[in-house]
N, C-alpha and C positions, 0 to 999 in steps of 0.2 A: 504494500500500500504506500510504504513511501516512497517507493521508487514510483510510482504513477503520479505522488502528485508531483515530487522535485521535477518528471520529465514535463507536465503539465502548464507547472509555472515557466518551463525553458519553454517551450512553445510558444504562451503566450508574452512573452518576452522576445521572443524571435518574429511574431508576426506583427507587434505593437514597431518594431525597428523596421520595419519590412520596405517603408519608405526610403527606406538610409544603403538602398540598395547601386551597389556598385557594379558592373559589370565588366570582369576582368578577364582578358584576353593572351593570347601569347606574348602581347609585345607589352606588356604592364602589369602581369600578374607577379612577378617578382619585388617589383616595387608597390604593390599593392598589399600583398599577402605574407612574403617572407621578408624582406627588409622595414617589413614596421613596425612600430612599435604600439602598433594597436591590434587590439583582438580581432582574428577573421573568425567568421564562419562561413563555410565554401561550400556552395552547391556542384557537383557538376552535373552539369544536365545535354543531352542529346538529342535532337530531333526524333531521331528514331527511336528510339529506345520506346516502349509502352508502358514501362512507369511512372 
């Protein structure tokens, strides 16, 4: 039970930032994601893919 609601609270926390949405590419994802000194959280996502 506490693992559902700690994940719960992260969701809605991730969907509440969900605006603060970056969109990082091959040519800026290093500078975006591993040379900063701020938290990522990284989707990757595929056109194709059906999930």
């Amino acid at each position: 039970m506490k693992f559902y609601s700690a994940f719960s609270l992260l969701s809605l926390a991730v969907s509440a930032l969900a605006n603060h949405v970056i969109i990082a590419d091959e040519s800026n994802f290093d500078d975006i994601v591993l040379n900063s000194d701020k938290t990522s959280f990284v989707k990757f996502y595929a056109d194709w893919c059906s999930h």
